[in-house]
PDB file of N, CA, C, O and CB in Angstrom:
ATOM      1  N   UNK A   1       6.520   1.495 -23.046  1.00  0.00           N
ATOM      2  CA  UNK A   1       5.891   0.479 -22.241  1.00  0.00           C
ATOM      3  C   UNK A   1       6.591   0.377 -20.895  1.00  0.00           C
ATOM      4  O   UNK A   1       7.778   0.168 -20.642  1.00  0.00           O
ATOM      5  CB  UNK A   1       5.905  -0.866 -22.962  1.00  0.00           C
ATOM      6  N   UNK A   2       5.620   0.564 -20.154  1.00  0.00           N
ATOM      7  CA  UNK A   2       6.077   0.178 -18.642  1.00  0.00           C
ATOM      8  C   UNK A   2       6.241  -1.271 -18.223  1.00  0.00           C
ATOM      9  O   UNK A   2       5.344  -2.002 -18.645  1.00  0.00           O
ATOM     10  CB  UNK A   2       5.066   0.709 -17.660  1.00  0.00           C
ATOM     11  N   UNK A   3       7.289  -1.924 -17.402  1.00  0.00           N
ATOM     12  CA  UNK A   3       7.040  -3.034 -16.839  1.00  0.00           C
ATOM     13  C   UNK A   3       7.712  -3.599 -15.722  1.00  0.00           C
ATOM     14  O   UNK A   3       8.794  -3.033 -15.880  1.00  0.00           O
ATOM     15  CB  UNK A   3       7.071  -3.741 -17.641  1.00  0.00           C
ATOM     16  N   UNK A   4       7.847  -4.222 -14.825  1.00  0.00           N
ATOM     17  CA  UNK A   4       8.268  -4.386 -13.841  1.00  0.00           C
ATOM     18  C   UNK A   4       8.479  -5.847 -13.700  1.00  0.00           C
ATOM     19  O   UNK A   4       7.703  -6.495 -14.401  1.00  0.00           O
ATOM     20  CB  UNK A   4       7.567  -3.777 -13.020  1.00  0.00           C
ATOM     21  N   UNK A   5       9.736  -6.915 -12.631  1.00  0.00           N
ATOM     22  CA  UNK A   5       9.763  -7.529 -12.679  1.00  0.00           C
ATOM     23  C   UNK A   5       9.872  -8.271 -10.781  1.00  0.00           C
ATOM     24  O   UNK A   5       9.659  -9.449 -10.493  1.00  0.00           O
ATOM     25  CB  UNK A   5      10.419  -7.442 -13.760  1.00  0.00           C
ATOM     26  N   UNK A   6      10.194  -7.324  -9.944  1.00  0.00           N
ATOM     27  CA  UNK A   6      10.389  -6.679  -8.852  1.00  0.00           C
ATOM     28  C   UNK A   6       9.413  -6.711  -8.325  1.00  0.00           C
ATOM     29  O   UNK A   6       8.650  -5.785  -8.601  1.00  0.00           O
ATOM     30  CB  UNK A   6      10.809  -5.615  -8.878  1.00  0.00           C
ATOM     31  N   UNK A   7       8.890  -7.837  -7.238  1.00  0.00           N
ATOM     32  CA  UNK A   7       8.018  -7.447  -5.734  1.00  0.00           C
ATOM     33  C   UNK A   7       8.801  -7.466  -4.663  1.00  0.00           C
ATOM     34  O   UNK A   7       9.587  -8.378  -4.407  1.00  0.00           O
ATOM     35  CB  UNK A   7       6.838  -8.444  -5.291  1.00  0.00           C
ATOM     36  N   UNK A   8       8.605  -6.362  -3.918  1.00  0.00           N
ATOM     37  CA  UNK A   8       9.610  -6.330  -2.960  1.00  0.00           C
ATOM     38  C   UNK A   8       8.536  -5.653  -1.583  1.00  0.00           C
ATOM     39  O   UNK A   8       7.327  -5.483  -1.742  1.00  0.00           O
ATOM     40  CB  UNK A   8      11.113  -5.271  -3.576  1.00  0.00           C
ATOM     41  N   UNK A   9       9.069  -5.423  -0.634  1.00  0.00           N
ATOM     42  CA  UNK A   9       8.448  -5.367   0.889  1.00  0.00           C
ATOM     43  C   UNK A   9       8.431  -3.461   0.467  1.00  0.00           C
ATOM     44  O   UNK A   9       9.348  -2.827  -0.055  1.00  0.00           O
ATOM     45  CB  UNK A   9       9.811  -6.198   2.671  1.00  0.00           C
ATOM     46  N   UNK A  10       6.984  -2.910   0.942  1.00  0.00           N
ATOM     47  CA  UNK A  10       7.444  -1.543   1.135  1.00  0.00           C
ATOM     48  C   UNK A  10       7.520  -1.273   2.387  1.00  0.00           C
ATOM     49  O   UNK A  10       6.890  -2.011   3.145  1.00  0.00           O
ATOM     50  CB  UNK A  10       6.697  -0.587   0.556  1.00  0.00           C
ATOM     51  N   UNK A  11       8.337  -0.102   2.983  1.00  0.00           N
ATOM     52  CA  UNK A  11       7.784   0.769   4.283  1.00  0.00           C
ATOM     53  C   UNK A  11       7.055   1.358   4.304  1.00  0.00           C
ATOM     54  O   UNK A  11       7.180   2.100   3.331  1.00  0.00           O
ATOM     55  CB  UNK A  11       8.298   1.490   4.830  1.00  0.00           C
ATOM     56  N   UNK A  12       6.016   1.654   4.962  1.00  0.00           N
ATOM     57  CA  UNK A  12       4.857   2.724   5.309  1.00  0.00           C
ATOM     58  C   UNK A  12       5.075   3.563   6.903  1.00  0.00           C
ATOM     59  O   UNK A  12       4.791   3.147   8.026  1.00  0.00           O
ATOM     60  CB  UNK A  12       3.257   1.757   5.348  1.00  0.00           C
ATOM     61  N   UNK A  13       5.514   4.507   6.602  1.00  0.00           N
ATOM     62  CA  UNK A  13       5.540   5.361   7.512  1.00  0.00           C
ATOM     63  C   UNK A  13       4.241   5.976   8.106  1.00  0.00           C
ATOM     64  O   UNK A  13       3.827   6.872   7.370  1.00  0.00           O
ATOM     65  CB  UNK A  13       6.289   6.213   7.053  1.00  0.00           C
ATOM     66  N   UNK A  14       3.411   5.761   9.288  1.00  0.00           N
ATOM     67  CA  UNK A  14       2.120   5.998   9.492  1.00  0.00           C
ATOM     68  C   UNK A  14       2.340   7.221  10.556  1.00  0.00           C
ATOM     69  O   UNK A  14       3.128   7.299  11.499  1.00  0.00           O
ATOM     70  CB  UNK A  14       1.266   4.644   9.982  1.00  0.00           C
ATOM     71  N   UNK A  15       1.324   8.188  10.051  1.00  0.00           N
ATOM     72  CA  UNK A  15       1.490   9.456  11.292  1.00  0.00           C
ATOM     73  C   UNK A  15       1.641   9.558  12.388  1.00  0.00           C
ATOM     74  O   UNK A  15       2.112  10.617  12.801  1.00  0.00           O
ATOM     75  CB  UNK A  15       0.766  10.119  11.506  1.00  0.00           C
ATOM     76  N   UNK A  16       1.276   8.407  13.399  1.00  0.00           N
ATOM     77  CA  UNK A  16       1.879   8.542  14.434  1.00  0.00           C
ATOM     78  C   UNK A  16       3.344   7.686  14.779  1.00  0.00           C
ATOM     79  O   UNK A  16       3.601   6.872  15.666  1.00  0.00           O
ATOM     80  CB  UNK A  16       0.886   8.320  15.252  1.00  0.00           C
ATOM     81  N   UNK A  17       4.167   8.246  13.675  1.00  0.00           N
ATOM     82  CA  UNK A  17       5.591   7.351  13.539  1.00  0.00           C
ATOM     83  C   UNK A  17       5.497   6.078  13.363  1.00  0.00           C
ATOM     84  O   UNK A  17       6.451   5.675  12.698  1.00  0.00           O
ATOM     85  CB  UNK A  17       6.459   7.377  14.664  1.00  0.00           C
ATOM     86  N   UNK A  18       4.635   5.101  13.716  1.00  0.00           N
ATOM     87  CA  UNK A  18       4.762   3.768  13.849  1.00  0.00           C
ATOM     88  C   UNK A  18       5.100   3.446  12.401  1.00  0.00           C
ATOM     89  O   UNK A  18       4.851   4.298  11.548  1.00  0.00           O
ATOM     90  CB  UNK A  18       3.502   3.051  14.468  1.00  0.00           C
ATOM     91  N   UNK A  19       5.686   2.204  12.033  1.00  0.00           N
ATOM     92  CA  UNK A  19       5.499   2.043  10.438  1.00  0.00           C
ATOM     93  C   UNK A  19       5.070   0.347  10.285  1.00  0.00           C
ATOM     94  O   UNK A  19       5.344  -0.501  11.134  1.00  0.00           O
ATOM     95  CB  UNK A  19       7.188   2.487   9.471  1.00  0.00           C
ATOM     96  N   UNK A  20       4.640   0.196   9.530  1.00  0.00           N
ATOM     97  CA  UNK A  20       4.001  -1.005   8.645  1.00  0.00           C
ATOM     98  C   UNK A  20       4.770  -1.453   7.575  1.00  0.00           C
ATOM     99  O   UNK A  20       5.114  -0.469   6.920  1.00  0.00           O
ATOM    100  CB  UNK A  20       2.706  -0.651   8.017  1.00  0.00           C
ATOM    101  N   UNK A  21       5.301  -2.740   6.982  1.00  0.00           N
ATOM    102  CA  UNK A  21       5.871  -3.514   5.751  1.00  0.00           C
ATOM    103  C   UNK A  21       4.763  -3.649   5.275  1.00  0.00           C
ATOM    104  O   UNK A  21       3.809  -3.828   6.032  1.00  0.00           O
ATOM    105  CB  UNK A  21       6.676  -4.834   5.854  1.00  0.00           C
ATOM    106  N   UNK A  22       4.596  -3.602   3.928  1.00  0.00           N
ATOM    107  CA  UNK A  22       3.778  -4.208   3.209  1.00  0.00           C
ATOM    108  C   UNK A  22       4.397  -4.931   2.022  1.00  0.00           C
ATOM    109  O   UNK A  22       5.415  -4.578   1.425  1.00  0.00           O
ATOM    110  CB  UNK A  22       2.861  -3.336   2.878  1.00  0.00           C
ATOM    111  N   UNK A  23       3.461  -6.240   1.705  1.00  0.00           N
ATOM    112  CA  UNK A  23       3.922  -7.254   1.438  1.00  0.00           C
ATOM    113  C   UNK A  23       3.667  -6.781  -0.592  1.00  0.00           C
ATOM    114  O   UNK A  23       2.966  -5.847  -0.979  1.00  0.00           O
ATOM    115  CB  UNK A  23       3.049  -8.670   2.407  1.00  0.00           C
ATOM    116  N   UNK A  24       4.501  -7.791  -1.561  1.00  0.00           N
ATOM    117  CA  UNK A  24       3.978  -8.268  -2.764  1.00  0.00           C
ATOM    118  C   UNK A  24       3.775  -6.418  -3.157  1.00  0.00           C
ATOM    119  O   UNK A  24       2.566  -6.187  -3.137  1.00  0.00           O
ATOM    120  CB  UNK A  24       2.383  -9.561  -2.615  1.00  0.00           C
ATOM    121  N   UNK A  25       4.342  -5.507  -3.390  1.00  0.00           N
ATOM    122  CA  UNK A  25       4.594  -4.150  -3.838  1.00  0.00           C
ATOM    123  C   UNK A  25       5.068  -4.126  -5.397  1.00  0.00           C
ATOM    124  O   UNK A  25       4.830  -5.197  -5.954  1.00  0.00           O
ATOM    125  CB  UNK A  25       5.708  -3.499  -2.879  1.00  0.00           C
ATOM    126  N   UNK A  26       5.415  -3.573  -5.866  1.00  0.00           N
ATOM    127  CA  UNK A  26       5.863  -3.748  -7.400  1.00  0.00           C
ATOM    128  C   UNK A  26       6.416  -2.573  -7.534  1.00  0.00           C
ATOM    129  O   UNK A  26       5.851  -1.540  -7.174  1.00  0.00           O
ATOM    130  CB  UNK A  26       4.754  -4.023  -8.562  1.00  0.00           C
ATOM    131  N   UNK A  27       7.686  -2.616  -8.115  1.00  0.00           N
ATOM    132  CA  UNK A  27       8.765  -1.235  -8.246  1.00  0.00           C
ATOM    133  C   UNK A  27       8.721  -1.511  -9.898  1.00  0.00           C
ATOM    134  O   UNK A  27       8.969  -2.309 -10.802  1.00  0.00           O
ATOM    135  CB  UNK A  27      10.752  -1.346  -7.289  1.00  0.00           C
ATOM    136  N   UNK A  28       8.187  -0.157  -9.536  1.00  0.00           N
ATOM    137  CA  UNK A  28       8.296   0.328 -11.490  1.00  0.00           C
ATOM    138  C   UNK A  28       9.369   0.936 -11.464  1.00  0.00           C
ATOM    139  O   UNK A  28       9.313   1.907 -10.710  1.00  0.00           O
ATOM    140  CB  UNK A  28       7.079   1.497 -12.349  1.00  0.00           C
ATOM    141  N   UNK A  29      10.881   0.716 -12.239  1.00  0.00           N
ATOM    142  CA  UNK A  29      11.671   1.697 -11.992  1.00  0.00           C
ATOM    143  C   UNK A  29      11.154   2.898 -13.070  1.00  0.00           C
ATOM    144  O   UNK A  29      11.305   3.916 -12.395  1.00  0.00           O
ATOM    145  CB  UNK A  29      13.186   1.183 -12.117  1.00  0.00           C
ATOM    146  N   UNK A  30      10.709   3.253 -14.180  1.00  0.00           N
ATOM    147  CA  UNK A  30      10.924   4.203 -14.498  1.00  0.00           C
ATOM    148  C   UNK A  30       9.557   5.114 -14.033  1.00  0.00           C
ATOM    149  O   UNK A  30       9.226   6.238 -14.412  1.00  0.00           O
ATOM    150  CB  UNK A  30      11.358   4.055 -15.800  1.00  0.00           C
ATOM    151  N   UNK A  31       9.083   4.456 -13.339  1.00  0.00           N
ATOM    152  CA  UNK A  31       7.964   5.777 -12.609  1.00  0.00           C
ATOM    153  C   UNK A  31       8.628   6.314 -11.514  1.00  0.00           C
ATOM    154  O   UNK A  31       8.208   7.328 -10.956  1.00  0.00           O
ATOM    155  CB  UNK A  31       6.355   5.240 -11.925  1.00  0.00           C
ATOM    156  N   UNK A  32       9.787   5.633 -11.099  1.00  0.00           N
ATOM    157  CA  UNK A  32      10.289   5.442  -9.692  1.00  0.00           C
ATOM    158  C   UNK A  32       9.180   5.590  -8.445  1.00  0.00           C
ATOM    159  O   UNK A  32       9.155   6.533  -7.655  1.00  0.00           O
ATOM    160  CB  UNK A  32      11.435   6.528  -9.485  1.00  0.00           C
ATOM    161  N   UNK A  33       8.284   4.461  -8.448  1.00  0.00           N
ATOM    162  CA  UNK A  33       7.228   4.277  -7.353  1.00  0.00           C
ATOM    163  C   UNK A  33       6.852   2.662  -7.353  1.00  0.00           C
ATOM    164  O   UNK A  33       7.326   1.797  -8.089  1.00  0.00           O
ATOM    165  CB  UNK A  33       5.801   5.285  -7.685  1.00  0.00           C
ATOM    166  N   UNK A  34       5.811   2.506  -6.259  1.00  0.00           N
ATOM    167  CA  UNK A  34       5.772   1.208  -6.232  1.00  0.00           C
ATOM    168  C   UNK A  34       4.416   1.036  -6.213  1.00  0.00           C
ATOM    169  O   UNK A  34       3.800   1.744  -5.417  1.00  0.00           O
ATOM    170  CB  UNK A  34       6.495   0.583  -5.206  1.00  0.00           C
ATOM    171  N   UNK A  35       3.893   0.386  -6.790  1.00  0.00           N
ATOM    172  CA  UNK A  35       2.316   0.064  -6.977  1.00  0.00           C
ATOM    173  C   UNK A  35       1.872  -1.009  -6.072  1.00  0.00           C
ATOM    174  O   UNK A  35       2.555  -2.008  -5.847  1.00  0.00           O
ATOM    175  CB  UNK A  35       1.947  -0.419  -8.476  1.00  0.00           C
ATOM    176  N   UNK A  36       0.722  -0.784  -5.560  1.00  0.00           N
ATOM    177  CA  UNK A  36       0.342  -1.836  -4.333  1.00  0.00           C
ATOM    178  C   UNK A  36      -1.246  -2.492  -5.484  1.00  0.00           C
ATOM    179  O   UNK A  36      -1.996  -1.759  -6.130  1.00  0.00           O
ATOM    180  CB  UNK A  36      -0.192  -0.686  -2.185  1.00  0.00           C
ATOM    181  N   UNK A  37      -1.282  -3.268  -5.436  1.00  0.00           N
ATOM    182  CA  UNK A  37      -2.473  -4.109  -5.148  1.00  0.00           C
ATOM    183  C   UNK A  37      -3.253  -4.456  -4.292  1.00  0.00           C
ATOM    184  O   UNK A  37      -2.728  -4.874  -3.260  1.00  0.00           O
ATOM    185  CB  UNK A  37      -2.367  -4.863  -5.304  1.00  0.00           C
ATOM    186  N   UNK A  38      -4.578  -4.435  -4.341  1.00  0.00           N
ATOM    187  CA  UNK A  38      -5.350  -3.939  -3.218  1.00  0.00           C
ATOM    188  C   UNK A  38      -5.456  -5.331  -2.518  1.00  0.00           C
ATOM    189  O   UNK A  38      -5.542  -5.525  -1.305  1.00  0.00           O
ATOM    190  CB  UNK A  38      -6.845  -3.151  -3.615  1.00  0.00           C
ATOM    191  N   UNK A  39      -5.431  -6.369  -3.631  1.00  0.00           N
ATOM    192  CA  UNK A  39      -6.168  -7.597  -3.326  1.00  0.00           C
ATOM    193  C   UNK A  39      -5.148  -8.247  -2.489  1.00  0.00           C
ATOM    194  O   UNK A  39      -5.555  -9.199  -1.823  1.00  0.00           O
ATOM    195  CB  UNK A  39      -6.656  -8.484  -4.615  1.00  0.00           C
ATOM    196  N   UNK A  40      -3.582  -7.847  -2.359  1.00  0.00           N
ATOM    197  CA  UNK A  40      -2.673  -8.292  -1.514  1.00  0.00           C
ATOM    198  C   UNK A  40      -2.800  -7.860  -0.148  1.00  0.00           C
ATOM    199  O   UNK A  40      -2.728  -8.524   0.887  1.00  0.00           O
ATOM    200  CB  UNK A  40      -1.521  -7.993  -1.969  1.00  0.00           C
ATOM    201  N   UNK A  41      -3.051  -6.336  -0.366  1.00  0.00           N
ATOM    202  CA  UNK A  41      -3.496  -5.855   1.361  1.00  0.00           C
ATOM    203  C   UNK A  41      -4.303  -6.179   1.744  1.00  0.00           C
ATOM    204  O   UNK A  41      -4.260  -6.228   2.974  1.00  0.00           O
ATOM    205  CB  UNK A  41      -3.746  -4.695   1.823  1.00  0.00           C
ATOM    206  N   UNK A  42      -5.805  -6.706   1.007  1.00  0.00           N
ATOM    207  CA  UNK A  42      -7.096  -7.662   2.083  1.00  0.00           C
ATOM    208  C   UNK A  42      -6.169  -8.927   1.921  1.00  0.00           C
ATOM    209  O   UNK A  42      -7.121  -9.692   1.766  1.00  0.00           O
ATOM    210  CB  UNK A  42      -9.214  -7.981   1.313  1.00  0.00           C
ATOM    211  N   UNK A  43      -5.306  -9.585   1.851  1.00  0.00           N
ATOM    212  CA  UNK A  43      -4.921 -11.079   1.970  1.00  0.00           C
ATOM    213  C   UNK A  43      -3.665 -10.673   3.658  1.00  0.00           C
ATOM    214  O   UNK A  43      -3.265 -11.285   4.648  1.00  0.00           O
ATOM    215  CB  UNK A  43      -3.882 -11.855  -0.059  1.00  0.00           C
ATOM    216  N   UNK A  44      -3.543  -9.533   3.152  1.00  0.00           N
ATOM    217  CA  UNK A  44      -2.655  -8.918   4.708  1.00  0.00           C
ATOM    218  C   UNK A  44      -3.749  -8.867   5.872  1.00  0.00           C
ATOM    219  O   UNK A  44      -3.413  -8.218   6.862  1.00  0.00           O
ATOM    220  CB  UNK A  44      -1.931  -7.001   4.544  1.00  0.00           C
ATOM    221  N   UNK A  45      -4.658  -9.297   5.884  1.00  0.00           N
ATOM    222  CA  UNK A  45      -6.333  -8.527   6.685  1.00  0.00           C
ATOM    223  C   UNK A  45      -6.163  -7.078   6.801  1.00  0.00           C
ATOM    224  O   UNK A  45      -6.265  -6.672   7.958  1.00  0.00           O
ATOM    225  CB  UNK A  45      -6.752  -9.066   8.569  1.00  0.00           C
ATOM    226  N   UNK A  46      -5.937  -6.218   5.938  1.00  0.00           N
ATOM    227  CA  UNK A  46      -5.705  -4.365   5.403  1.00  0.00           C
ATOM    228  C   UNK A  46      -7.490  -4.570   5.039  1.00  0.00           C
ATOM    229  O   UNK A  46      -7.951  -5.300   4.161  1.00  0.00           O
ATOM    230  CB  UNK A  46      -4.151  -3.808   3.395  1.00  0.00           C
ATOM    231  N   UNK A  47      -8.100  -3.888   5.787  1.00  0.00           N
ATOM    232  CA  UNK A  47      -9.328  -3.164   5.634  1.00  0.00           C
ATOM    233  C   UNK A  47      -9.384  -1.974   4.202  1.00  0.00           C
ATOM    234  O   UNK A  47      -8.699  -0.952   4.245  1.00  0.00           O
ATOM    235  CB  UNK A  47      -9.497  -2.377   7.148  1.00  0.00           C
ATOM    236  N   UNK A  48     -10.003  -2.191   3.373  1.00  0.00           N
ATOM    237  CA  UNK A  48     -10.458  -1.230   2.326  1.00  0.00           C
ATOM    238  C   UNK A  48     -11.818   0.130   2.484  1.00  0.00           C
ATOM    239  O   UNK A  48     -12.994  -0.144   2.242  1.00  0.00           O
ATOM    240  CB  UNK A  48     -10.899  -2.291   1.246  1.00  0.00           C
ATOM    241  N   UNK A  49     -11.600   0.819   2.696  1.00  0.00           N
ATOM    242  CA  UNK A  49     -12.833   2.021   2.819  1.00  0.00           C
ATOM    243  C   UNK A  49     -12.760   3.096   1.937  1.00  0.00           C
ATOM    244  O   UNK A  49     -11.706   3.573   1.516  1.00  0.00           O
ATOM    245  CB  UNK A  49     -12.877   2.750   4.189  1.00  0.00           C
ATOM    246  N   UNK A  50     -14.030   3.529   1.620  1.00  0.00           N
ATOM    247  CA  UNK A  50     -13.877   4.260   0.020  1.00  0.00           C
ATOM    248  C   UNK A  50     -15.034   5.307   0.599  1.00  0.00           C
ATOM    249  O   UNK A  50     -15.486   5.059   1.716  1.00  0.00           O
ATOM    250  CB  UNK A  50     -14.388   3.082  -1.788  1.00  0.00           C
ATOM    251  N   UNK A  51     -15.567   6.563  -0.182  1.00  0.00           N
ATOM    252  CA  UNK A  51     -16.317   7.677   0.024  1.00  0.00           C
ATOM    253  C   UNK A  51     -15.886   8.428  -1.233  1.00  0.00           C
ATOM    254  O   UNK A  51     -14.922   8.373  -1.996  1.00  0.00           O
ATOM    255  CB  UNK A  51     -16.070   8.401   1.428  1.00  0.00           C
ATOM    256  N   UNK A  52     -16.785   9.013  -1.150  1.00  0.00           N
ATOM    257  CA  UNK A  52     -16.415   9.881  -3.119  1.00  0.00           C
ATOM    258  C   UNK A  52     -15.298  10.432  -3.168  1.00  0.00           C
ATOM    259  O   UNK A  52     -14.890  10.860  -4.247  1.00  0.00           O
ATOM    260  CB  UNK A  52     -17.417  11.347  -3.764  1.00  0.00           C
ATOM    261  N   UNK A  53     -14.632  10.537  -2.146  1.00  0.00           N
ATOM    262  CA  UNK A  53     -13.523  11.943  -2.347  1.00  0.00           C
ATOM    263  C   UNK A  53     -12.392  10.912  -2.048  1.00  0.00           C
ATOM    264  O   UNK A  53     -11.498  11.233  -2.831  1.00  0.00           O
ATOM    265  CB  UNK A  53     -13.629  13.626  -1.028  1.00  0.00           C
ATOM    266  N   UNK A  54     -11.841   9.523  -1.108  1.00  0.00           N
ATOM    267  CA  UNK A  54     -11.172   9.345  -0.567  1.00  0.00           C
ATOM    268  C   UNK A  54     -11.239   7.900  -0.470  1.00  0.00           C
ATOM    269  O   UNK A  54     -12.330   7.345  -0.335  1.00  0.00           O
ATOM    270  CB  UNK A  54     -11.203  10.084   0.259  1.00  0.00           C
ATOM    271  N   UNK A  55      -9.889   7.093  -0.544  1.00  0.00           N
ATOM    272  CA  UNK A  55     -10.092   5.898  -0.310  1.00  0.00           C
ATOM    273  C   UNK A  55      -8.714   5.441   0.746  1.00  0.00           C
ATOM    274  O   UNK A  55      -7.527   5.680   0.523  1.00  0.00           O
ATOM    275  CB  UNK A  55     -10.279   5.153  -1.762  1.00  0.00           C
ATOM    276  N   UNK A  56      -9.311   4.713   1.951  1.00  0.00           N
ATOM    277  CA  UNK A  56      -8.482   4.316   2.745  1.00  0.00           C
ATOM    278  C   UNK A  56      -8.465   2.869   3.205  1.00  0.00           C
ATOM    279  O   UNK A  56      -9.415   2.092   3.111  1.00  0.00           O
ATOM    280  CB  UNK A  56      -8.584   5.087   3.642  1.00  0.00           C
ATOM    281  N   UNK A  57      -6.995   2.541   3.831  1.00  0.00           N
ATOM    282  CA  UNK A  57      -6.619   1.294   4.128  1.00  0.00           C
ATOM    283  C   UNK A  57      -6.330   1.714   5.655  1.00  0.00           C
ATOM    284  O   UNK A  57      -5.824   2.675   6.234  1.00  0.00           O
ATOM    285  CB  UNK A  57      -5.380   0.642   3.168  1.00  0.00           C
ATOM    286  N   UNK A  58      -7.123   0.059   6.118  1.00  0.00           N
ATOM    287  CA  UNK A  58      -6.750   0.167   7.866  1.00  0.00           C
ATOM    288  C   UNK A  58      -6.435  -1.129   8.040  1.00  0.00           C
ATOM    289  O   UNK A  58      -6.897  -2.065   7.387  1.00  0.00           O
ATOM    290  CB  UNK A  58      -8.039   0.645   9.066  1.00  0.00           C
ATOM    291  N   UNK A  59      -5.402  -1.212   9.193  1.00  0.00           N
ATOM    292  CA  UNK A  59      -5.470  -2.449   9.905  1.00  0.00           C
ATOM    293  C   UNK A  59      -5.281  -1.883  11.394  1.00  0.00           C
ATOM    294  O   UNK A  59      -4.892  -0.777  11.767  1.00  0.00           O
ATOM    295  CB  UNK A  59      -4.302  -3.594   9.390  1.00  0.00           C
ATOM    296  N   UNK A  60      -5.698  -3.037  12.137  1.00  0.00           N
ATOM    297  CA  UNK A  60      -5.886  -2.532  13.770  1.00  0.00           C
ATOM    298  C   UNK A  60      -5.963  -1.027  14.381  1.00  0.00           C
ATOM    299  O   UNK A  60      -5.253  -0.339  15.115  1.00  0.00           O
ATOM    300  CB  UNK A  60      -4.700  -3.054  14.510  1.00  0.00           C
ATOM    301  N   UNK A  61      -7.451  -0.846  13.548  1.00  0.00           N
ATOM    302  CA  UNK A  61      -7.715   0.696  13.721  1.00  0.00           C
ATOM    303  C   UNK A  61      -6.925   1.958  13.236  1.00  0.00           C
ATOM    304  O   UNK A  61      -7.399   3.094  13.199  1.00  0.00           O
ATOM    305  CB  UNK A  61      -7.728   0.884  14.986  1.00  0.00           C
ATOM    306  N   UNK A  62      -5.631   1.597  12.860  1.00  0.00           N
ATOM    307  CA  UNK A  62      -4.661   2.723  12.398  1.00  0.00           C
ATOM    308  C   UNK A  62      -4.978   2.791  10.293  1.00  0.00           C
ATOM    309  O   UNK A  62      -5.265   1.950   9.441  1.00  0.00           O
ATOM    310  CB  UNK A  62      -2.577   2.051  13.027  1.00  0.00           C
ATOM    311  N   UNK A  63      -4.750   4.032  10.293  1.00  0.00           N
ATOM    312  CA  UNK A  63      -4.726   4.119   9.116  1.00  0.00           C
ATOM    313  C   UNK A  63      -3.344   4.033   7.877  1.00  0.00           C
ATOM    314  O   UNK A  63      -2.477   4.877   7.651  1.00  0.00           O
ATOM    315  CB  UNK A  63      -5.339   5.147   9.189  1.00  0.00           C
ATOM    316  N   UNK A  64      -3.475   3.226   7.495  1.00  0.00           N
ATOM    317  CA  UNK A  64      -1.835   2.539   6.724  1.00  0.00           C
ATOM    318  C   UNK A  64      -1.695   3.431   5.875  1.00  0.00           C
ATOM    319  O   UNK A  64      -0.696   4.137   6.009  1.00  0.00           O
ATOM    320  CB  UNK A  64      -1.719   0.917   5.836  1.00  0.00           C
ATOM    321  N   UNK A  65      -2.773   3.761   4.536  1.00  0.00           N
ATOM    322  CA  UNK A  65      -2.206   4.812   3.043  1.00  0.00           C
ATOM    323  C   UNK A  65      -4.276   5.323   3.328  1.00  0.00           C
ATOM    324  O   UNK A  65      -5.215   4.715   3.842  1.00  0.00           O
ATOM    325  CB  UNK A  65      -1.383   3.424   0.605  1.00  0.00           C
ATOM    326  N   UNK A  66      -4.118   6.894   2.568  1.00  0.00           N
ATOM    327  CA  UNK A  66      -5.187   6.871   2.355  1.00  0.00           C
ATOM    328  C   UNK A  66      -4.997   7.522   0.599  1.00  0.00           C
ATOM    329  O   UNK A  66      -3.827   7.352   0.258  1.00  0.00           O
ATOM    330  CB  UNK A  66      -6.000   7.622   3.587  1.00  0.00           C
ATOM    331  N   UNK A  67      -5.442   7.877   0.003  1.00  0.00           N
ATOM    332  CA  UNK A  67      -5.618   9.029  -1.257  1.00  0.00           C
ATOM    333  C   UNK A  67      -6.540   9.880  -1.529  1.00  0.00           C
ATOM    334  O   UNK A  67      -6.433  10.612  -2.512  1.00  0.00           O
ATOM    335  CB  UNK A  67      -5.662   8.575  -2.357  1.00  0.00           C
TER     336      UNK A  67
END
């Protein structure tokens, strides 16, 4: 069983160097990663956009994470 107890601030390093904190993150240590919740980044005003292949997050036109 996985579980976490840990919200902490992430860095986001965005391609054109600039970087972004993001808020309310969750550190799983034994995945060693941090899981975002989507519903925290629209409470950040983080734009959600989706297409079959790809789902991305924006704020002020820049693109924060995509997958």
């Amino acid at each position: 069983m996985l579980s976490s107890d840990y919200y902490r601030i992430a860095k986001v390093i965005i391609e054109d160097s600039s970087s972004y904190l993001l808020k309310n993150t969750l550190l799983v240590l034994k995945l060693g990663i941090n899981l975002i919740l989507a519903r925290y980044l629209c409470k950040d005003r983080i734009k959600g956009y989706f297409n079959a292949k790809n789902i991305y997050f924006k704020k002020d036109n820049k693109i924060l994470i995509y997958t």
